[in-house]
Legacy VTK file of the C-alpha trace (Angstrom):
# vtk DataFile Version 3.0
C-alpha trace
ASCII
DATASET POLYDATA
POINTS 256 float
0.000 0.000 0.000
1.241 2.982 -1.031
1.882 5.816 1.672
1.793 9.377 1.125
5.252 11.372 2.905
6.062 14.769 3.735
9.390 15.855 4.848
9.653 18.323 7.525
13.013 19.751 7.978
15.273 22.614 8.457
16.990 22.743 5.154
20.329 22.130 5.167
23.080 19.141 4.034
21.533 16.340 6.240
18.211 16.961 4.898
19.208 16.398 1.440
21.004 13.179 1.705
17.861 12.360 3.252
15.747 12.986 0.943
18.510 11.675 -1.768
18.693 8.353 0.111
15.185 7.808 0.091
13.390 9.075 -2.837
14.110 5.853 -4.989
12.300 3.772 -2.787
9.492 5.810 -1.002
8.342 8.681 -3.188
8.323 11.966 -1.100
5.519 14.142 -1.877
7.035 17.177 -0.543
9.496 18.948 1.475
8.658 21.533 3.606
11.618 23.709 4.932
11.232 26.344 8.020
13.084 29.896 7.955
16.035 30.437 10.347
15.099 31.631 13.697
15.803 34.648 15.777
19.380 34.329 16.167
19.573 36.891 19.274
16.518 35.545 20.899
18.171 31.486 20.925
21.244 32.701 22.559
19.290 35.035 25.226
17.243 32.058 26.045
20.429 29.984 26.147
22.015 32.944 28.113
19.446 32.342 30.938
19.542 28.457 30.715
22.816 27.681 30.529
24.815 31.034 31.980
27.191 33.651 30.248
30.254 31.930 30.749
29.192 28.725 29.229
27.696 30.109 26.152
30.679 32.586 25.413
32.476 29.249 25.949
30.244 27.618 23.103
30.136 30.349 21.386
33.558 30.243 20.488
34.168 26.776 20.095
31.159 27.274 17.278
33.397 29.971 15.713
36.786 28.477 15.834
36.334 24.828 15.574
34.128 23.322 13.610
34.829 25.395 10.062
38.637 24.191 11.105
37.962 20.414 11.513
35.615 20.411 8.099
38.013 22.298 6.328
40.826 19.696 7.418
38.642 16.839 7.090
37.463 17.096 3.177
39.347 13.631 2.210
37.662 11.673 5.197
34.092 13.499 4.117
34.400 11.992 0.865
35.314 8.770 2.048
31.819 8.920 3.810
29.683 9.827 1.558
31.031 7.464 -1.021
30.796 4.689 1.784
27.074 5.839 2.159
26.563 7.093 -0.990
25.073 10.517 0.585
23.691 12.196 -2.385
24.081 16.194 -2.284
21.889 16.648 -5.599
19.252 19.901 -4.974
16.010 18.845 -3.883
14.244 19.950 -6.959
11.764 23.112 -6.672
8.545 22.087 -7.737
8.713 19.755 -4.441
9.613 22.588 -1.691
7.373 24.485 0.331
9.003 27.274 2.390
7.610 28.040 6.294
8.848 30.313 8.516
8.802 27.861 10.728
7.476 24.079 11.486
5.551 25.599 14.531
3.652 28.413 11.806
0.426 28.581 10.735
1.327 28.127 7.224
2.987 24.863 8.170
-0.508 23.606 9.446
-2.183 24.979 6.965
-0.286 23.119 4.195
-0.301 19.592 6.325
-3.990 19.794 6.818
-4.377 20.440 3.404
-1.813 17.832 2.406
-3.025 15.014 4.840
0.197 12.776 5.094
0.590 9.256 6.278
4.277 9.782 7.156
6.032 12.470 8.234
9.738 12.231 7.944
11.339 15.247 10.209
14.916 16.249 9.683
16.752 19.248 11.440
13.626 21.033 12.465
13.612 23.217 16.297
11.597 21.368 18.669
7.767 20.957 16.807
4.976 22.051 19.116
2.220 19.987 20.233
-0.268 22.296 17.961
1.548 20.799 14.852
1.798 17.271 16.688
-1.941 17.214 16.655
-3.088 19.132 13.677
-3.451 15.816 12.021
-3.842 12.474 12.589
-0.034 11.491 11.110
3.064 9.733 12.450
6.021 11.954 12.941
9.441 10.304 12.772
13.000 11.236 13.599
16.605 10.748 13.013
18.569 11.918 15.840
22.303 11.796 15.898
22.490 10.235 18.278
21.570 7.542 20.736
18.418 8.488 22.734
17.381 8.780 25.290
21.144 9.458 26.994
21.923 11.705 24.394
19.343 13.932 23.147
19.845 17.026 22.500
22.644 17.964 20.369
26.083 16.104 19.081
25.550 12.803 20.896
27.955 11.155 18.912
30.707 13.542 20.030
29.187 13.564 24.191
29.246 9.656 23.596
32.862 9.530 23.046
34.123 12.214 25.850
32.316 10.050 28.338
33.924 7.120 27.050
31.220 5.698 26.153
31.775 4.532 22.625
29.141 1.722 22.938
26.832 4.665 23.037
27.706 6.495 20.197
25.193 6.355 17.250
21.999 7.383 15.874
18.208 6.887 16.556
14.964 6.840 14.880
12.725 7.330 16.817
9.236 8.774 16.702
8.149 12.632 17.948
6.441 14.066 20.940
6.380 17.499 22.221
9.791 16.700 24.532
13.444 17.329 23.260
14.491 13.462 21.383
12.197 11.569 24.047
9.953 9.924 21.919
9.921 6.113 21.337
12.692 4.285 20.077
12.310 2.784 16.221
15.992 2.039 15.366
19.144 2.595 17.186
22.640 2.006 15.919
26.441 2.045 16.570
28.785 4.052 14.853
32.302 3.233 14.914
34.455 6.341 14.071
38.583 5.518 13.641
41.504 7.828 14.134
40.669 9.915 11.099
37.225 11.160 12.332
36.540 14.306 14.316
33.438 16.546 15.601
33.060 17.006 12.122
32.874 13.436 10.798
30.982 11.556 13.057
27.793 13.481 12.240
28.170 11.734 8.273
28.672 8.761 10.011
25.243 8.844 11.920
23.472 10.362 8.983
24.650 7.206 6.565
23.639 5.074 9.033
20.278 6.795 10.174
19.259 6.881 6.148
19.568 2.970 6.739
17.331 3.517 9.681
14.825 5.591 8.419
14.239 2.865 5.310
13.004 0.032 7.786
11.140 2.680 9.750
9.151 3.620 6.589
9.242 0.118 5.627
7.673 -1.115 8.551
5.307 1.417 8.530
4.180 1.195 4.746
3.506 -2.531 6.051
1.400 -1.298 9.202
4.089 -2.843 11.283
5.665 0.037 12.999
6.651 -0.785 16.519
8.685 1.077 19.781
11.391 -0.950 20.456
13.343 -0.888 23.998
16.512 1.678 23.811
20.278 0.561 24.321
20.564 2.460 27.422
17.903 3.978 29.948
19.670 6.797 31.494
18.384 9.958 29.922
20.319 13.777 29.740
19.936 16.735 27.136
23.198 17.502 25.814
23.997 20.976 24.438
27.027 22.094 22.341
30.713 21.745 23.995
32.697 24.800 25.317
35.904 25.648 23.641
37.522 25.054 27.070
36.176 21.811 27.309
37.103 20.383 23.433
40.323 21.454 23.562
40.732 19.489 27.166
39.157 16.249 26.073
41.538 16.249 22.931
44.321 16.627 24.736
43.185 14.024 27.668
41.285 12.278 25.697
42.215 12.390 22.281
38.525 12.719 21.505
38.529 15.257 18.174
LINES 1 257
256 0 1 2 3 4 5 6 7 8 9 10 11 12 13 14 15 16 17 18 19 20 21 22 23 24 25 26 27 28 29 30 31 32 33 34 35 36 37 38 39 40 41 42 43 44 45 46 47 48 49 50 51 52 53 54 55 56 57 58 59 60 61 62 63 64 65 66 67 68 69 70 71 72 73 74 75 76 77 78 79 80 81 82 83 84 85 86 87 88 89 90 91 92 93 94 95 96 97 98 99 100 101 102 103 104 105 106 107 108 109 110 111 112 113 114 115 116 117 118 119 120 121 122 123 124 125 126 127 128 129 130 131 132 133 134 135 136 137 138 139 140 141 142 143 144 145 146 147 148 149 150 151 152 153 154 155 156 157 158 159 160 161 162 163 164 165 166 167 168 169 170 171 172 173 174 175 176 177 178 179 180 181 182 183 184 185 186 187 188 189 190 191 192 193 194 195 196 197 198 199 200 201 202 203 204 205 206 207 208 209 210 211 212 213 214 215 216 217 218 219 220 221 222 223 224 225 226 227 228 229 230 231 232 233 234 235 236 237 238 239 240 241 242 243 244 245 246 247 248 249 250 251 252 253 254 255
């Protein structure tokens, strides 16, 4: 039986392998991509969560780091996405509908009218229960990362400065109103070598959660989707690493 899907994402690199890796075999109908949001307003609400001190910390690790490490790792980004055969064509046009954001009216509007079986949601801020409910739909979700101990953001990196390597991986899993706390689908190990850094292990997860995502739908398409019991139990929100801290787990560590 064929199933109608929507994708629901943020735009963005891991969006379109997504939709490259899966388009052969389960038609998406559409792709729905929400604005960028109030830069100033995250980090003030970050500010008050988290402290000055730790997001000045973050906030230069974001500037410094990253753009370094991807700029340094171009041969071992290859290697991935010709292991996984991550697909960077353009999602074409016709097939895009621009939000200004997955919590918006026009969002709603535009599912309603749609009426999905599946949606697929990729990158997206945290979707509100308004949209949860606006139809009656199943909402799934790669996380990078393996939930519920890591949720939030870079698992795969948190996994590996708590030694914890066993843990480091992606999920599918499907959505609720919390932060990656919805029920478990799929989980799976990574297993990053000496060449791969904060950079690399989030094509590693994506590769794998493609893989992921085409049982979920698979399962689904067959009426057969199920919750399945999570690797580990313990549950924490992880938010991005200071520059203080990366630079001491590489040295200590070795973690990159």
């Amino acid at each position: 039986m064929n199933k109608k899907i929507i994708m629901l994402t943020g735009g963005g690199e891991s969006s379109t392998f997504m939709f490259n890796g899966l388009k052969n075999d389960f038609p998406i109908a559409n792709v729905i991509i929400e604005g960028r949001g109030n830069k100033k307003k995250f980090i003030k609400k970050r500010i008050k969560r988290l402290g000055y001190v730790k997001v000045f910390g973050q906030i230069l690790f974001s500037l410094f780091v990253p753009k370094t490490l991807k700029k340094n790792s171009k041969k071992r980004i290859d290697e991935i996405k010709s292991q996984y055969q991550l697909d960077a064509t353009e999602i074409p046009s016709e097939k895009i509908k621009n939000v200004p954001s997955v919590n918006s009216k026009e969002c709603i509007s535009f599912l309603q009218k749609e009426k999905p079986d599946l949606i697929i949601v990729n990158g997206t801020r945290i979707i509100s229960k308004k949209v949860l409910t606006c139809i009656d739909t199943t909402f799934v979700n790669t996380h990078v990362g393996i939930t519920p101990k890591y949720r939030g953001v870079h698992g795969g990196y948190w996994a590996l400065a708590n030694d914890d390597r066993k843990n480091c991986g992606v999920t599918v899993h499907l959505v609720d109103t919390g932060i990656d706390t919805g029920g478990v689908l799929f989980q799976k190990s990574i297993s990053p070598n000496e060449k791969d850094n904060f950079t690399t292990y989030t094509y590693l997860q994506i590769g794998e959660g493609i893989q992921l995502m085409h049982l979920a739908i698979a399962d689904f398409s067959e009426n057969k989707l199920q919750e399945k019991k999570s690797m580990t139990s313990e549950s924490k929100i992880w938010s991005h690493p200071t520059l203080w801290y990366y630079l001491y787990t590489r040295i200590s560590k070795g973690v990159k």
